[in-house]
N, C-alpha and C positions, 0 to 999 in steps of 0.2 A: 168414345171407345166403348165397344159393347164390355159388361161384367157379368158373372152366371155368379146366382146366389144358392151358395150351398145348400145340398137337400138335410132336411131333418135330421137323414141316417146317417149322412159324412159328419156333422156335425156333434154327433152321437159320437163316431169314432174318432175325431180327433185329438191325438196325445201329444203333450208337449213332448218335442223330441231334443236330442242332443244334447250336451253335458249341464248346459242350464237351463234345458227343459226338464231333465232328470233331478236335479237341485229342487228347481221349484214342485216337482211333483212328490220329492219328499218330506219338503215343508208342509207343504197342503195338505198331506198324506197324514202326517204327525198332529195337524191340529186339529183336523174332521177324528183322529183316532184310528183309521183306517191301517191295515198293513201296505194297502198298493194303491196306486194312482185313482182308479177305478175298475171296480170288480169284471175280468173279462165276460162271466155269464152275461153282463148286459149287451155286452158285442157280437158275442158267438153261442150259440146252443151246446148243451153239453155233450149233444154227440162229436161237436165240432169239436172245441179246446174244452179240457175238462182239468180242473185243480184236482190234487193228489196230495198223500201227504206220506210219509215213510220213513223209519226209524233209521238213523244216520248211523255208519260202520263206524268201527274202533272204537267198541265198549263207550260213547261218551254220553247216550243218555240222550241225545238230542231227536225233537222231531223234526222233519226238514218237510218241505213242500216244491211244490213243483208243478208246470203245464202239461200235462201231455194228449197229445192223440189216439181218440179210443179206436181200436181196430178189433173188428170179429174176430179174425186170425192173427197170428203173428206175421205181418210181413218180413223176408230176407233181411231187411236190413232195419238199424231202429238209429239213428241220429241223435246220441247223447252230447248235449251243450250246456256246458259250463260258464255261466255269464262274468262280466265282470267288476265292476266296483263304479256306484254302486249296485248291486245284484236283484236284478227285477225280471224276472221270468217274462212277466206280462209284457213286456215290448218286444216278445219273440210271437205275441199270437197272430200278429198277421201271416207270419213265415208259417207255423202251425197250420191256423186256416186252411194256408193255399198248399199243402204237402201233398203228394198224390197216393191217391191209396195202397199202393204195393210200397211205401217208406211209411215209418214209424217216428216220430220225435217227440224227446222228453227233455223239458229245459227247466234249470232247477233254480229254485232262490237258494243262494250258498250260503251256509253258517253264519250268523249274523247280522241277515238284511230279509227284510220284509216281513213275510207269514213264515221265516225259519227260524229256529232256535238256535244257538242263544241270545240274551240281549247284547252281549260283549261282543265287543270285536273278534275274530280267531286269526291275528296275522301270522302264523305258520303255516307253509301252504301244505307242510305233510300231514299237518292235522287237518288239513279242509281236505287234501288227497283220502284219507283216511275214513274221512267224513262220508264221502262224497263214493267210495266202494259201491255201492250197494245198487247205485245204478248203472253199472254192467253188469248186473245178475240177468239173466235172464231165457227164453227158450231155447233148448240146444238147437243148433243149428243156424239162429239167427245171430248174422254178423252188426257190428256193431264199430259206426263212422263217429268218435269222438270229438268232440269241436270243443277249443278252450278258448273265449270270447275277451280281449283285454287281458286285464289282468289273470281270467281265468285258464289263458293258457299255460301258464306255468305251471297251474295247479292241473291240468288236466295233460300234461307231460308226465309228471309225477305218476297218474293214473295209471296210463298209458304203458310204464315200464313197471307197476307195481303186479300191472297183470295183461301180459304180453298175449296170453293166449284168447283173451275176450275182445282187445282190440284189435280190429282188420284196418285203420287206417284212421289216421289223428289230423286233423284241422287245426292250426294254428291262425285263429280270424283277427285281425285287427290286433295284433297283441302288444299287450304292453310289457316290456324289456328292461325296466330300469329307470330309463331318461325319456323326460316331459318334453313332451313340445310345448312351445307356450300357454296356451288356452289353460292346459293342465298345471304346466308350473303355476302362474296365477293364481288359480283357484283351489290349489294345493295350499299356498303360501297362507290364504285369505283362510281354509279351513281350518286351521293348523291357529290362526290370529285365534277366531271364535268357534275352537272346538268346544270349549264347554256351554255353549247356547246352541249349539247348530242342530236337528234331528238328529237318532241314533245311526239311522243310513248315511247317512253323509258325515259324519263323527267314521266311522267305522272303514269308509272307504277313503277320508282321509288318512287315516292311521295305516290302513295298509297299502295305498299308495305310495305313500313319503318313505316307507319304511321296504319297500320292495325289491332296493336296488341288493340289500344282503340275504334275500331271496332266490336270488339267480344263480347260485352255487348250484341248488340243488337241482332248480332244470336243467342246468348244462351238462348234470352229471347222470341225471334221469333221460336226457336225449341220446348220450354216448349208449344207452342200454336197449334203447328201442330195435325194434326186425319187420316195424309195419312200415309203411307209407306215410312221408311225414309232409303235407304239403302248408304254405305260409301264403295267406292272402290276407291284401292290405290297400286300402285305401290309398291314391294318389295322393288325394288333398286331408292325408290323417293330418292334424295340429295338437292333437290331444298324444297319439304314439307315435312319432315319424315316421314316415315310408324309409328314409337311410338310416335309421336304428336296426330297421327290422332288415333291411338289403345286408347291412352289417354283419346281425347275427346269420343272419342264412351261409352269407362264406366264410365266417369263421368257423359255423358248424359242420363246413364241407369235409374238413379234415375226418370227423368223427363217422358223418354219415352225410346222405344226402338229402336233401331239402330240395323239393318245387316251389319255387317261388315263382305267386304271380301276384300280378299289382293290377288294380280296379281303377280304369279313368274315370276321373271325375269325382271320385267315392271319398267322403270320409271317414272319420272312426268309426260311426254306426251305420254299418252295412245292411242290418236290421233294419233299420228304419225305410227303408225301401230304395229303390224301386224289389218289389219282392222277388220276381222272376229271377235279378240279376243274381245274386244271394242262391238262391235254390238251383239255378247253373252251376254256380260255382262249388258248392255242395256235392251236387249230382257229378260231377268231374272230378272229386278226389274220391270217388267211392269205383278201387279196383274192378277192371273190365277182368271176368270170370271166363271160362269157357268152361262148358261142363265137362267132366273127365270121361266121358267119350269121345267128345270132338277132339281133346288133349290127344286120345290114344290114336283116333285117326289121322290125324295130323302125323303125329310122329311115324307110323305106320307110312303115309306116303312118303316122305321124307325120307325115310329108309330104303324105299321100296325105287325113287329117284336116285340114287345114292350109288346105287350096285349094278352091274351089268344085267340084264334082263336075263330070265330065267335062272337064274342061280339065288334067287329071292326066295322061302318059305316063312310061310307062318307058323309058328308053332302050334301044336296040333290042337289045343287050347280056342285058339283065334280062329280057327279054319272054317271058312262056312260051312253050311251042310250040302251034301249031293259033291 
């Protein structure tokens, strides 16, 4: 059987993935001293992915960090994502990477994991909502497709109705609701055994995993407030948050509003983790289809104009061409 031996550079890039590749990267991480697996500059140029770091809303003091994509201009639209537990920006740089020039994404290390402040846990998600403000600030004009990753979508629900007029449409990826699939229970049970020996990342995202399910008051009440576009995509093969947790909440949430739900064959929890394309589809499809407000008026304008017996049609004197 033929075998191809990875080149240097793949080698270079490969990151332990998935929930106990993320465990051991925060081990590793804790003993080398490091805040992240390894530093993305060694992967991408800083014009590519570039770390950030930015003073966290709600008075608390903290600095926060974060990937993002340097752009000359402001592109239309900028993809704020919310990771989730534990919270490592850097496993979103290949999505980074591959984003196309006219999109913007900024993806954050949340309160208490990695290169952000504090060292303590923060399991309130209004206080990580809170927190976490300051990245929809930004150029008027450019809309803004909020993505809450696991655990982080709850907290980025929260966002989402705290400031209705910055979000144009909310991504609910892979999220975690409450109830573990097993991989998760496990490994929950086991952090919870040796939280006082475990990293401060994995301590941290044990505590607010375990402690999540009386959390969900406040999404369910932050989703009834929403007016954007709410879409739920989820892994087939998630173990870590079930696909019928999440089909669950989608139609219990129909009462209040509506929910897209769509489900990824093949996919697990971490949709990030590649294939990247599929991820950046899916992306690219809850970010509302626009017509500019002339083609709106033209449109409406024929419509009217089909509508009525011919000749009994004007435009008002405003609209009228010239000649």
């Amino acid at each position: 059987m033929l075998t191809t031996t990875p080149t240097a550079e793949q080698v270079r890039r490969i990151r332990p993935k998935g929930v106990l590749g993320l465990g051991w990267a925060s081990i590793e991480s804790a003993i080398s001293g490091r805040t992240e697996h390894r530093p993305t500059s060694i992967d991408y140029p800083d014009s590519v992915v570039r770390r950030i770091s930015f003073e966290a809303g709600g008075g608390c003091g903290w600095r926060l960090s974060a990937l993002t994509t340097p752009r000359r201009q402001a592109p239309p639209w900028r993809i704020v994502v919310i990771t989730g537990a534990p919270s490592w920006a850097e496993y979103w740089a290949p999505v980074l990477a591959a984003l196309p020039q006219d999109r913007e994404m900024i993806v954050v290390d949340r309160p208490g994991y990695a290169a952000s402040e504090p060292l303590a846990c923060v399991p309130d998600i209004r206080d990580q909502a809170r927190a976490l403000a300051p990245l929809l600030d930004g150029p008027s004009g450019q809309k803004i497709l909020l993505v809450g990753q696991s655990y982080g979508a709850a907290i980025a629900s929260l966002m989402a109705a705290d400031q209705p007029g910055r979000v144009a449409s909310l991504v609910l990826l892979s999220s975690y609701l409450g109830e573990s699939g097993p991989t998760a229970r496990w490994l929950v049970e086991l952090g919870l055994r040796f939280r006082g020996v475990i990293p401060r990342d994995l301590r941290n995202a044990v505590i607010e995993v375990s402690g999540q399910a009386t959390q969900m008051t406040f999404m369910r009440a932050a989703l009834k407030r929403l007016n954007m576009p709410v879409h739920l995509i989820h892994g087939e093969q998630d173990d870590f948050a079930p696909i019928a947790v999440a089909e669950k909440f989608a139609s219990e949430s129909a009462a209040d509003r509506s929910i897209h739900f769509e489900s990824v064959p093949g996919a697990n929890h971490f949709l990030n983790d590649g294939p990247t394309e599929v991820l950046l589809r899916a992306l690219e499809a809850s970010i509302p289809d626009e017509t500019p407000p002339v083609g709106r008026l033209s449109a409406l304008l024929d419509w009217i104009g089909s509508a009525i017996q011919p000749g009994t049609f004007r435009l008002p004197w405003a609209l009228q061409p010239d000649g």
